[in-house]
KOLFINU-20729 format. One record per residue (C-alpha): residue number from 1; chain; z, y negated, x negated. Coordinates in steps of 0.02 Angstrom, whole numbers, padded with zeros to 5 digits. Layout:
% residues N
NUM,A,Z,Y,X $
...
***
This chain:
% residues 596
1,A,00897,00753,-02015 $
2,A,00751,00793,-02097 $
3,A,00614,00667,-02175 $
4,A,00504,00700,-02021 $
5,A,00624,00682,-01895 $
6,A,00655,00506,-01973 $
7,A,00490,00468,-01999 $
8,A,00454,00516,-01810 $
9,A,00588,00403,-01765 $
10,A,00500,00246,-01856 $
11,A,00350,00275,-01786 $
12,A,00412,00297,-01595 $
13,A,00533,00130,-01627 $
14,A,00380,00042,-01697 $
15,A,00275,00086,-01531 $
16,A,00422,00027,-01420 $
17,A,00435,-00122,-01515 $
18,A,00250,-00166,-01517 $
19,A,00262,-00152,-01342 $
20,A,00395,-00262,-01326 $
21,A,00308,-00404,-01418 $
22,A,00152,-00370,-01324 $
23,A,00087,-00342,-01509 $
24,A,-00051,-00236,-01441 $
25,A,-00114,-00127,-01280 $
26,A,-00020,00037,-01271 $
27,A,-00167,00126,-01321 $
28,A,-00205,00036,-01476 $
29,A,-00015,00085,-01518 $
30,A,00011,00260,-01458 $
31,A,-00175,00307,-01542 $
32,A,-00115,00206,-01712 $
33,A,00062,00325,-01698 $
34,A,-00033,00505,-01696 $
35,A,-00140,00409,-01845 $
36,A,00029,00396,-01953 $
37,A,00094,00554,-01909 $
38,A,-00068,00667,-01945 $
39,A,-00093,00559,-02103 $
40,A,00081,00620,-02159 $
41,A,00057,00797,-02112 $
42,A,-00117,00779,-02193 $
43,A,-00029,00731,-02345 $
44,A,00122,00824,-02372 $
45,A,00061,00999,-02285 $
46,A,00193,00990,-02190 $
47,A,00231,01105,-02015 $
48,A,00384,00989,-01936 $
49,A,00256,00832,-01910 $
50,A,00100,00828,-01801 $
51,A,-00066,00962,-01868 $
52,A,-00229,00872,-01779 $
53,A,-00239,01027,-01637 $
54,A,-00076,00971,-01577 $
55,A,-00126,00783,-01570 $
56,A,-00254,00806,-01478 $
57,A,-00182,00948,-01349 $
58,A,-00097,00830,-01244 $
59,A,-00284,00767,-01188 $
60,A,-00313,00928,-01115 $
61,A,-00138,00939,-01033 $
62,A,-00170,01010,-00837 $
63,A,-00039,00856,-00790 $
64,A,-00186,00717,-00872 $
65,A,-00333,00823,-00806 $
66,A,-00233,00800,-00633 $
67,A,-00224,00615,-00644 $
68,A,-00412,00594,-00685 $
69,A,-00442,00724,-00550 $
70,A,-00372,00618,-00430 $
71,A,-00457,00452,-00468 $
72,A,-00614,00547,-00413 $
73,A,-00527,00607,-00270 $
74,A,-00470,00426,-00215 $
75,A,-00646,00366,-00267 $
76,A,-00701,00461,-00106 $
77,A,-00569,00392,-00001 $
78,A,-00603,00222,-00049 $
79,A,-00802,00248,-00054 $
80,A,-00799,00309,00148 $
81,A,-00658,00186,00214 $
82,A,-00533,00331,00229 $
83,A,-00390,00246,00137 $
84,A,-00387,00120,00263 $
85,A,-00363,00244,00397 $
86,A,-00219,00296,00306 $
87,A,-00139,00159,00239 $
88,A,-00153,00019,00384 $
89,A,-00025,00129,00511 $
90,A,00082,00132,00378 $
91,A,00093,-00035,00281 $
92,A,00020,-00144,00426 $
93,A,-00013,-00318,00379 $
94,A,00160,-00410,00324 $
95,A,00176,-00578,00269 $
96,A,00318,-00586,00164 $
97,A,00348,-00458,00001 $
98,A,00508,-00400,00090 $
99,A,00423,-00343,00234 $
100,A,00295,-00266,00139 $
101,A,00409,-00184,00003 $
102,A,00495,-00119,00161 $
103,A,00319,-00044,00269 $
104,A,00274,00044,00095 $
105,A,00418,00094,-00006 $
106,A,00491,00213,00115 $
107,A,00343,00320,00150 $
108,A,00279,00346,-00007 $
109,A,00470,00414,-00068 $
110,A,00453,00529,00080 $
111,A,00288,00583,00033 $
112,A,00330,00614,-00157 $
113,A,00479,00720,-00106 $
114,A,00347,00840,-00056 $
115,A,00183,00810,-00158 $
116,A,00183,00777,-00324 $
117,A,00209,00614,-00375 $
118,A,00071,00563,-00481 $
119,A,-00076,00588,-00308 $
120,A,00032,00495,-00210 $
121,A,00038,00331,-00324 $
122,A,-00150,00379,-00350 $
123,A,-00178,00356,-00164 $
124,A,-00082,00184,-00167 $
125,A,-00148,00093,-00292 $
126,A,-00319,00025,-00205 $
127,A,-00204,00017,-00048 $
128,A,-00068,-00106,-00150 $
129,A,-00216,-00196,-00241 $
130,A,-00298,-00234,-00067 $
131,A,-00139,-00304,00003 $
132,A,-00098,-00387,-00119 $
133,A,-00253,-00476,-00101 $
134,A,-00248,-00493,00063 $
135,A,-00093,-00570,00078 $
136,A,-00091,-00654,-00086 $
137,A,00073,-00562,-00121 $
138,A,00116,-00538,-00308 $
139,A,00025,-00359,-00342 $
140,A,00156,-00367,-00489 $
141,A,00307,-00371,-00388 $
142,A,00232,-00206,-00289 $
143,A,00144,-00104,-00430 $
144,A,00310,-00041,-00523 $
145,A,00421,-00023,-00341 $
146,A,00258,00089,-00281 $
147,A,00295,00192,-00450 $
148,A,00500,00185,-00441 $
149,A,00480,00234,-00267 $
150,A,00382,00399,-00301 $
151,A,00484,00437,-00426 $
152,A,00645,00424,-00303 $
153,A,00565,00545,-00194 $
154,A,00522,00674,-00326 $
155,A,00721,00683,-00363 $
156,A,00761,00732,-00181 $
157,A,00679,00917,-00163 $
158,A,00635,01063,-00284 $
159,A,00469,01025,-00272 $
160,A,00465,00854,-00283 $
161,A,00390,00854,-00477 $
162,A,00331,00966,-00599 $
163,A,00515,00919,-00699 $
164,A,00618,01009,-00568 $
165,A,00500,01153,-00557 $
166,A,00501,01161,-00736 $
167,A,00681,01162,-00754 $
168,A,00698,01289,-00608 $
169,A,00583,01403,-00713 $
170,A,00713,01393,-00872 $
171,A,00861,01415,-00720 $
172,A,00790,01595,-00678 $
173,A,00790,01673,-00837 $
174,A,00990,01618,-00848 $
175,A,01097,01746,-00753 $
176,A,01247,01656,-00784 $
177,A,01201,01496,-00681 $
178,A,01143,01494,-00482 $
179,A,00968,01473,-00461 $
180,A,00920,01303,-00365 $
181,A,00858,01288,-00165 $
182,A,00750,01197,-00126 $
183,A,00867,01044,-00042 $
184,A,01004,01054,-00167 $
185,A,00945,00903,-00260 $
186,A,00951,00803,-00113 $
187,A,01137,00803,-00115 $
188,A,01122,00654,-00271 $
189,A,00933,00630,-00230 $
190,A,00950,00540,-00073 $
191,A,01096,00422,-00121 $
192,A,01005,00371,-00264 $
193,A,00835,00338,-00169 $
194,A,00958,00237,-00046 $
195,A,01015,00138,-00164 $
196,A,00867,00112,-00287 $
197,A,00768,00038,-00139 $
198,A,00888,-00069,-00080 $
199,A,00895,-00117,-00263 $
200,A,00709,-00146,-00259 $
201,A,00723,-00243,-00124 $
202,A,00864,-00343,-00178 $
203,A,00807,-00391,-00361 $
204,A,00617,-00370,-00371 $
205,A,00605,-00566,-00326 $
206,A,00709,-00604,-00464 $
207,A,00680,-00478,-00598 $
208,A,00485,-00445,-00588 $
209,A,00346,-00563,-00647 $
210,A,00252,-00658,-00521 $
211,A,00062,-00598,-00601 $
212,A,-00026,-00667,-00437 $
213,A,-00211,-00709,-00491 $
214,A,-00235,-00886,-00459 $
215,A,-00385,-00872,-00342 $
216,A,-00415,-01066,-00311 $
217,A,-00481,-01014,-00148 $
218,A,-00493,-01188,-00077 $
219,A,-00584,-01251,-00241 $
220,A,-00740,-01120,-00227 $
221,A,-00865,-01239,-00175 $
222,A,-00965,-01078,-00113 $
223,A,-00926,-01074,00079 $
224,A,-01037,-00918,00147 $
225,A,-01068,-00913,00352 $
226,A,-01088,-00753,00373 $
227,A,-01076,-00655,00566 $
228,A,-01030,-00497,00600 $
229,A,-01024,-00372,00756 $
230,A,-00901,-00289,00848 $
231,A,-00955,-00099,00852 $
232,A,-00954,-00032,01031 $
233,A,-00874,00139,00963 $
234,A,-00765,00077,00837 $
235,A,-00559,00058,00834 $
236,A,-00563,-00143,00835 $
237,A,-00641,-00158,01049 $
238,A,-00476,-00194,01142 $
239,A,-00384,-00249,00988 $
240,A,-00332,-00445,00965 $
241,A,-00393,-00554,00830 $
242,A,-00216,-00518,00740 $
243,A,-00201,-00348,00750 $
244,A,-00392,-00322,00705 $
245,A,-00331,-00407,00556 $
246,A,-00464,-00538,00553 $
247,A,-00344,-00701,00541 $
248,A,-00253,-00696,00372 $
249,A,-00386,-00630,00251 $
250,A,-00402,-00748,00105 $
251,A,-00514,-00870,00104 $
252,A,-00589,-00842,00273 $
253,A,-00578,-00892,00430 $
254,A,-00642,-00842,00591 $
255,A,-00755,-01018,00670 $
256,A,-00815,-00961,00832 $
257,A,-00870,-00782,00943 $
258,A,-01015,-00759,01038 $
259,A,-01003,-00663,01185 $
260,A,-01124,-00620,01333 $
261,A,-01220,-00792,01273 $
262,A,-01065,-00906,01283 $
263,A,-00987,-00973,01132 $
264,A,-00799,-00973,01103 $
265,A,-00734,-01081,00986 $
266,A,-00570,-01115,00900 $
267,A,-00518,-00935,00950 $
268,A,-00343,-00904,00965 $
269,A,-00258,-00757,00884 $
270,A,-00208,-00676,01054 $
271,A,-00402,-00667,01081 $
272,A,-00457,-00468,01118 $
273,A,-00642,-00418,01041 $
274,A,-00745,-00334,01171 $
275,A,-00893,-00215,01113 $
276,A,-01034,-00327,01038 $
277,A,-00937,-00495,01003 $
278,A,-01058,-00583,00862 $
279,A,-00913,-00652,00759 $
280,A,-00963,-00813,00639 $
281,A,-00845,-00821,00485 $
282,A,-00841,-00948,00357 $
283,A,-00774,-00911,00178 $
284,A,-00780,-00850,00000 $
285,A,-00890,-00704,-00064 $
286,A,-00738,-00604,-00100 $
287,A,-00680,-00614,00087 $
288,A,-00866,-00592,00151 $
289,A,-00899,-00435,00061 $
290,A,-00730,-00370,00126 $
291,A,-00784,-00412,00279 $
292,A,-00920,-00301,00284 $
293,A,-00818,-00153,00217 $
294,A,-00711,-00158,00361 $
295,A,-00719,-00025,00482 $
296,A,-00776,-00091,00673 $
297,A,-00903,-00225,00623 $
298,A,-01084,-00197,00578 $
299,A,-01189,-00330,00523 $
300,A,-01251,-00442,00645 $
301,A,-01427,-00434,00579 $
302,A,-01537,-00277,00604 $
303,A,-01636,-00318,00461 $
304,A,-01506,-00232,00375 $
305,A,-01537,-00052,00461 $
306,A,-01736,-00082,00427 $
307,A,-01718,-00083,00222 $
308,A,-01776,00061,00107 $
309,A,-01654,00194,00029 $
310,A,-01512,00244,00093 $
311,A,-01374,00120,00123 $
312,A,-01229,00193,00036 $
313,A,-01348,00145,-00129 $
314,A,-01358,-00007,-00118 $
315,A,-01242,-00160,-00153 $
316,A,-01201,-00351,-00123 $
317,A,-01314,-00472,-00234 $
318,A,-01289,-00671,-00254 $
319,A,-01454,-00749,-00269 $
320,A,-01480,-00940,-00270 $
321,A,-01655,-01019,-00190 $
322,A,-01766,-01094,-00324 $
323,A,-01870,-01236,-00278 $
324,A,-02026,-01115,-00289 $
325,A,-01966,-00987,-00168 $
326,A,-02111,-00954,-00058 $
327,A,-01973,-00972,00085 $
328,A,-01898,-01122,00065 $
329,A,-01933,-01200,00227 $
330,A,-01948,-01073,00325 $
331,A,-01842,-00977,00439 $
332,A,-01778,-00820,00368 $
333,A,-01822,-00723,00513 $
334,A,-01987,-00808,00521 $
335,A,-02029,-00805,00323 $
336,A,-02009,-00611,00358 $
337,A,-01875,-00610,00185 $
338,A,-01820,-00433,00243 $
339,A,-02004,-00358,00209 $
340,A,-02030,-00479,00042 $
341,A,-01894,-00437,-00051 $
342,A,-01827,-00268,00016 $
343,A,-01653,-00368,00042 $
344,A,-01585,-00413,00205 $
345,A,-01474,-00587,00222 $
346,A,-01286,-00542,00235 $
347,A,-01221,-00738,00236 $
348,A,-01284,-00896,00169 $
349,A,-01185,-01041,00072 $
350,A,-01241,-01243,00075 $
351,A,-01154,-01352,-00004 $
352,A,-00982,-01300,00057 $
353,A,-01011,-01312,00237 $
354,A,-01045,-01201,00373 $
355,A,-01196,-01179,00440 $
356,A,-01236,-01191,00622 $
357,A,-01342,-01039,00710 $
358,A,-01381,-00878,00690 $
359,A,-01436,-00814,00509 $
360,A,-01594,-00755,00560 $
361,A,-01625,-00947,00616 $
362,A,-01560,-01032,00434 $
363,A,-01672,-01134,00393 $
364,A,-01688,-01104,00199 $
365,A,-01675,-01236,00069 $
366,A,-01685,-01266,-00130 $
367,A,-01517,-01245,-00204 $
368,A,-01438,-01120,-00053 $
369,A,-01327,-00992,-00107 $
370,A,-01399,-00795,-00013 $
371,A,-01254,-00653,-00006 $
372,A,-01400,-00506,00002 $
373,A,-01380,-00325,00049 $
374,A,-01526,-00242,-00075 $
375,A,-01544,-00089,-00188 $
376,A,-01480,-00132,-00365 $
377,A,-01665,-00146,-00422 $
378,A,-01673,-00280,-00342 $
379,A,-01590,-00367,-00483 $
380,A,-01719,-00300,-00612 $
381,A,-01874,-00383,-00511 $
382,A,-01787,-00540,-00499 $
383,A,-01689,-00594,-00628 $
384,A,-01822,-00656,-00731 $
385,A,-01917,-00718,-00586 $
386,A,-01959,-00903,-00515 $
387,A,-01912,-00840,-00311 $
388,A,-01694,-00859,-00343 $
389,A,-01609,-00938,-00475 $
390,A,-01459,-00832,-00539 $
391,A,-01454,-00660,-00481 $
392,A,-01295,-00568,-00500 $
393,A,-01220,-00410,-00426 $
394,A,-01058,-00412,-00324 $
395,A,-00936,-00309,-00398 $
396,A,-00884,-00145,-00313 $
397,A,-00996,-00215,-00152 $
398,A,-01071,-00062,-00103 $
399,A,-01049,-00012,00089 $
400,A,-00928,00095,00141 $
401,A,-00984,00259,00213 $
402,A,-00881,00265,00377 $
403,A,-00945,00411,00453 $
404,A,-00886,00513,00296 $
405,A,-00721,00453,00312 $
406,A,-00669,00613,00406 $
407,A,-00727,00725,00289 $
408,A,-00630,00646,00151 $
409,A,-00467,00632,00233 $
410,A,-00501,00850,00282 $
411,A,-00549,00846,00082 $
412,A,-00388,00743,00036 $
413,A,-00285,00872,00177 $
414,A,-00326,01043,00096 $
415,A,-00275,00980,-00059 $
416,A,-00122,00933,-00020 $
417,A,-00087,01103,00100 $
418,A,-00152,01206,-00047 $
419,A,-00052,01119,-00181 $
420,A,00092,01101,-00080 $
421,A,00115,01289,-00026 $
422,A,00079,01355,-00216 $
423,A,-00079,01456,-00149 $
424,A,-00165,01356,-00285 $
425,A,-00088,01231,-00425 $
426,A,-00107,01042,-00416 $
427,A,-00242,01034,-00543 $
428,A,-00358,01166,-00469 $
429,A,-00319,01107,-00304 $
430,A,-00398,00921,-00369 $
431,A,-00507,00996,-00461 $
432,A,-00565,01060,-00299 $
433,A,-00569,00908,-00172 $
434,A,-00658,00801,-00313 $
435,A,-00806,00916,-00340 $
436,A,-00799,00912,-00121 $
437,A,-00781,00730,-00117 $
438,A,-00971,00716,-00274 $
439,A,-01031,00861,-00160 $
440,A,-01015,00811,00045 $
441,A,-01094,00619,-00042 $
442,A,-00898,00543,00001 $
443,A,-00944,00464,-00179 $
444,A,-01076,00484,-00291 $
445,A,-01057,00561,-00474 $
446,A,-01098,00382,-00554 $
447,A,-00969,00305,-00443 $
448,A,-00825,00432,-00455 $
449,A,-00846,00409,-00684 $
450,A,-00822,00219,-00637 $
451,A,-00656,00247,-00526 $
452,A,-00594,00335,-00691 $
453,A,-00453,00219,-00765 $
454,A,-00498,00290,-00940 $
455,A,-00369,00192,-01014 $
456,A,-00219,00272,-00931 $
457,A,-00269,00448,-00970 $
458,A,-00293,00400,-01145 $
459,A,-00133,00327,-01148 $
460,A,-00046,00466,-01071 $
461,A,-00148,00599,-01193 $
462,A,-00076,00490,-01335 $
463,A,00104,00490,-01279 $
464,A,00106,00691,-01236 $
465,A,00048,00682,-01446 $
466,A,00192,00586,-01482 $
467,A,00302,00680,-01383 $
468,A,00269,00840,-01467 $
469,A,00296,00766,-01650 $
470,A,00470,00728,-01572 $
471,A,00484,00875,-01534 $
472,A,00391,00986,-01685 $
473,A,00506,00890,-01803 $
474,A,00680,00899,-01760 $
475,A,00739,00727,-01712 $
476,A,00744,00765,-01500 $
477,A,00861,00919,-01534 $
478,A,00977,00838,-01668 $
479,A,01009,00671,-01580 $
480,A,01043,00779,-01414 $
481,A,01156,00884,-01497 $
482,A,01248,00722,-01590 $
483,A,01277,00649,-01447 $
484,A,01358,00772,-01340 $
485,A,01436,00838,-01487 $
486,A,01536,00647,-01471 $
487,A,01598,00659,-01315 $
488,A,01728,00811,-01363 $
489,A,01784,00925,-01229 $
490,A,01807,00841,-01073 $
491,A,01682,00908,-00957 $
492,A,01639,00726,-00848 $
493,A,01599,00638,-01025 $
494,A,01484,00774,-01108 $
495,A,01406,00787,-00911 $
496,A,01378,00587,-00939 $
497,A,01331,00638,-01118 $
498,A,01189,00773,-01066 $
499,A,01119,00635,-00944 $
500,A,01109,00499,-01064 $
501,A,01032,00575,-01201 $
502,A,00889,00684,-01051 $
503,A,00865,00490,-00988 $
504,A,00842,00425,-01153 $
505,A,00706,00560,-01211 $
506,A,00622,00549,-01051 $
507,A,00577,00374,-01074 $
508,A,00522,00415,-01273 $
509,A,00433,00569,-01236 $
510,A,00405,00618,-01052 $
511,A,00494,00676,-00932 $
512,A,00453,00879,-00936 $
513,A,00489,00864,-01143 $
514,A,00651,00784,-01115 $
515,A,00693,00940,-00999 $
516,A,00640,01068,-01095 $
517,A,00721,01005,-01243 $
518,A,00905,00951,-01186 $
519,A,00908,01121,-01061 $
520,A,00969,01230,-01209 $
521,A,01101,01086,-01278 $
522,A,01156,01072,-01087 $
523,A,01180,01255,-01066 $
524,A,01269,01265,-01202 $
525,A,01379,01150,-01190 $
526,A,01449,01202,-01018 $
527,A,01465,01388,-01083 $
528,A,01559,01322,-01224 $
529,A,01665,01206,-01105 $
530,A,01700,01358,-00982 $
531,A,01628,01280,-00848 $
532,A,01499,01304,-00690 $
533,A,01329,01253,-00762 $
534,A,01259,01178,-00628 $
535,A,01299,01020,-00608 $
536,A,01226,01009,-00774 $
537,A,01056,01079,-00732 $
538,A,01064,00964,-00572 $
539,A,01101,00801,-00693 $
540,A,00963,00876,-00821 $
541,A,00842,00880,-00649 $
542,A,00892,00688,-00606 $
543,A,00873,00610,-00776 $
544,A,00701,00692,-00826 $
545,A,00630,00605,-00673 $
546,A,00751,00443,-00705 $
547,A,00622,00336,-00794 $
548,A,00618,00162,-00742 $
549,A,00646,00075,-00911 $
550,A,00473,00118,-01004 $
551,A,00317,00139,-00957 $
552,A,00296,00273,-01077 $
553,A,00430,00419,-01022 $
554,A,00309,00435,-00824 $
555,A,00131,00437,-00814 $
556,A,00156,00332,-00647 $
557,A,00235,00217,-00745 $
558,A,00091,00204,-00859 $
559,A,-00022,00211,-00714 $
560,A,00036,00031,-00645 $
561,A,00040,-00050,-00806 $
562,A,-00125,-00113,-00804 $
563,A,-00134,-00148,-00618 $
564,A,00025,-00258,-00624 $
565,A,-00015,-00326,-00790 $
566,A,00172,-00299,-00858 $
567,A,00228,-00298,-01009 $
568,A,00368,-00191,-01101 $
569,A,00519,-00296,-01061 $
570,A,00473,-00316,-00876 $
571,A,00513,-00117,-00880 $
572,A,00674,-00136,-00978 $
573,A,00724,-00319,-00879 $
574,A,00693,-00221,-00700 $
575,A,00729,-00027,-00733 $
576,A,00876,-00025,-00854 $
577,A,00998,-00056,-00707 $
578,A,00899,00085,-00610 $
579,A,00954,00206,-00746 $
580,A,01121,00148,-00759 $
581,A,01149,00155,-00557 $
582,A,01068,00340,-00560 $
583,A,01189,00398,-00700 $
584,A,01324,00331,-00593 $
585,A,01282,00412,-00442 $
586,A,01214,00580,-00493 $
587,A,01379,00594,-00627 $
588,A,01499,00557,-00482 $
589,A,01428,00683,-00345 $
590,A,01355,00826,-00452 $
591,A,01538,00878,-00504 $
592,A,01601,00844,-00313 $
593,A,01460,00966,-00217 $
594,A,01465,01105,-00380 $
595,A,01649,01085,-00448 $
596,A,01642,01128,-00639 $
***
């Protein structure tokens, strides 16, 4: 090998192994990599490293566009409740992380068979996040599944990723070997998704960190009373207290309805909401502002309709009563606090305890806690005044915009149809339903930059770079060709050959690199062995997409790694017997459907 090549190979082992150590975030590594490898080219003039256009061409690569495409995309879903509407049939509200590995898993691995992969984890993450938090179930333990699972349903159809289609594309201009239907994969795509889910299922408990956030619920000493309405035309009227989902949300707990006058406490699960219940919940902020998110409950004061601006502008703000609030005792119905301070009272905390009555009839006092619904300038008027001691935004508190919800999910619909039948490619497709998500107000433009995970696409911009010195300087091509080269002529070990050395690539430099590159070596090699090519482009197929034991070789895999906080080894620890069990499979049956 050449000096590059070797120097290429330093560099990509140092990156693994700073990730290993947790020696620094993946960005700060894969950015310091396309440092040393421009600085070398810089240096010697040479063409076989990295030149600067080519480090920084993966950051306009359609595949990264995509992915920051479709954060604005599931901006809108989130912003107008949409996601929910999607999301609850599916994953429901388990209790246990088998039952909720099982409600989610499946679906999204029949989804990615036919959309691309990288929307469909898109879609998932808030959805994961929020149950997670809902049913204080180790996000960590369902982060990298979500990802492994879309990935097992890419392998099962032609279409399933941009890798097969790729590969596909090389097939055609190949007389000599059968072009690809679209099902064919599913012959070795199906038993592995079997069997890597049952494998999730199985060793997730054991082999994936348990990252849950310690929320010391029980210690907040900031115990809101806050009521809510049931909405005569919403879903929840008819619906129990458990299947409205209003018993297990952390932190919270449902103390009493009012209905037709008559208070009902102690309700029991089995209880069914009837159009205008007034429900009284006592809890953390968290759980309160959730609460008010959720669709089929409105506030249960009016003051809330009578404030200024539009209410998708505005957001949740904790103030604290100073002892020379004008208010404090008074009423906060009858110290008119909607028309002082342009804020209307969402739920009020005292000491811990919950407060008896109606908001409206709180009597306020020096030292309570207000959960307000105001515009943000609300902040800027009274953070340096005497009225509330201090002010602070909730974070993403801002009410959901329900009756846009529909118009998303037709937004989020045409995508997929036009993406999925080829009238227009993924990226312009995105491009498409995020301008119409900024455009029909789903989501603002201010809100759809913060949805942005910047970090992943710069990781993911970086690791393209890397990928291309890889490939610019020789290494990818001579290590492929070394190590089918070793496994002589016998047709099942240089098959097991090709797939090892695509797998191994894919998780150092992407998964549609890895294919390009070993396709020719592949070919080759099953020309020169006498035998039907196909099984090898069917192996070449299954291993680009086999990436379970870096976060580096999948951008979904990179796209959970923040979410799940994980670190390097949890990839290795939990998706190096993923690999091996795919090699297995998909070397066994490839030769037994196409016989060599």
């Amino acid at each position: 090998m050449t000096w590059e090549a070797w120097l290429t190979i330093a560099v990509v082992l140092a990156v693994i192994i700073g990730l290993a150590r947790n020696a620094a975030s993946p960005t700060t590594l894969l950015f310091g990599a396309l440092g040393v490898l421009m600085t070398a080219t810089a240096l010697t003039g040479s063409d076989q490293l990295l030149a600067p256009a080519e480090a920084v061409a993966g950051f306009g690569n359609p595949g990264l566009v995509t992915v920051g495409l479709l954060f604005v995309v599931v901006a809108g879903l989130v912003r107008t409740g949409a996601l929910a509407i999607i999301s609850e049939p599916i994953v429901g509200r388990p209790r246990r992380l088998l039952s909720a590995q099982l409600r989610l898993l499946p679906p999204v691995s029949g989804l990615s068979a036919f959309l691309n992969n990288t929307p469909v984890v898109a879609m998932f993450l808030p959805v994961v996040s929020d149950l997670a938090k809902r049913t204080r179930l180790p996000a960590s333990r369902l982060f990298l599944p979500l990802s492994y699972a879309s990935i097992f349903g890419g392998m099962c159809t032609l279409i399933g990723t941009s890798t097969n289609l790729v590969v596909a594309g090389l097939i055609q201009g190949e007389p000599a070997v059968a072009p690809v239907a679209l099902f064919d994969l599913a012959w070795v795509g199906v038993p592995v998704a079997l069997l890597g889910l049952a494998y999730i299922l199985v060793a997730s408990p054991r082999l994936l960190p348990d990252n849950r956030a310690a929320l010391d619920i029980d210690a907040d000493p900031r115990r809101y009373t806050a009521e809510v309405v049931v909405d005569p035309d919403g879903p929840l009227v008819g619906r129990s207290i458990e299947q409205a989902g209003l018993r297990h949300l952390p932190g919270l707990f449902l103390a009493e309805i009012e209905r037709d006058g008559q208070v009902l406490p102690a309700v029991a699960p089995s209880e069914r909401l009837q159009a205008g219940d007034r429900l009284v919940f006592a809890g953390v902020v968290e759980s309160v502002v959730d609460l008010q998110r959720m669709r089929g409950l409105q506030p249960a004061t009016d003051q809330v309709h009578k404030l200024q601006g539009r209410r998708d502008q505005r957001c949740m703000v904790e103030a604290v009563v100073s002892n020379e609030c004008p208010l404090v005792g008074s009423s906060i119905r009858a110290g008119r606090f909607r028309s002082e301070y342009n804020a209307a009272v969402v739920a009020v905390a005292r000491g811990g305890r919950r407060l008896s009555g109606k908001i409206g009839d709180i009597v306020l006092q020096a030292g309570d806690t207000l959960l307000l619904e105001t515009h943000p300038s609300f902040l800027q008027r009274q953070r340096n005044g005497r009225d509330f001691f201090l002010v602070s935004q909730v974070e993403d508190s801002a009410p959901r915009r329900h009756d846009k919800a529909w118009i998303a999910l037709g937004l989020l619909t045409a995508m997929v149809a036009a993406a999925a039948s080829g009238v227009l490619t993924m990226l312009n497709a995105a491009l498409l339903a995020a301008g119409g998500m900024v455009l029909t107000g789903c989501t603002s433009s201010a809100e759809a930059r913060r949805h942005v995970d910047w970090s992943v696409l710069l990781v993911i911009g970086a690791a393209l770079g890397v990928g291309q010195a890889m490939a610019n300087s020789g290494a990818a091509t001579t290590l492929a060709d070394a190590l089918v080269s070793a496994a002589g002529g016998r047709p099942w070990l240089v098959l097991l050959a090709v797939f090892a050395v695509t797998s191994l690539f894919t998780e150092m430099i992407t998964n549609n690199a890895a294919a390009v590159l070993v396709f020719p070596v592949a070919l080759s090699a099953a020309q020169g062995l006498g035998v039907n090519p196909t099984p090898f482009m069917i192996c070449l197929m299954i291993a680009a997409s086999a990436s379970f034991s870096s976060p580096l070789g999948y951008q979904t895999n990179l796209m959970v790694f923040g979410p799940g906080g994980y670190r390097f080894a949890d990839y290795l620890r939990f998706g190096l017997p993923l690999n091996l069990l795919t090699m297995a499979v998909a070397v066994t049956i490839a030769p037994l459907v196409w016989p060599f």
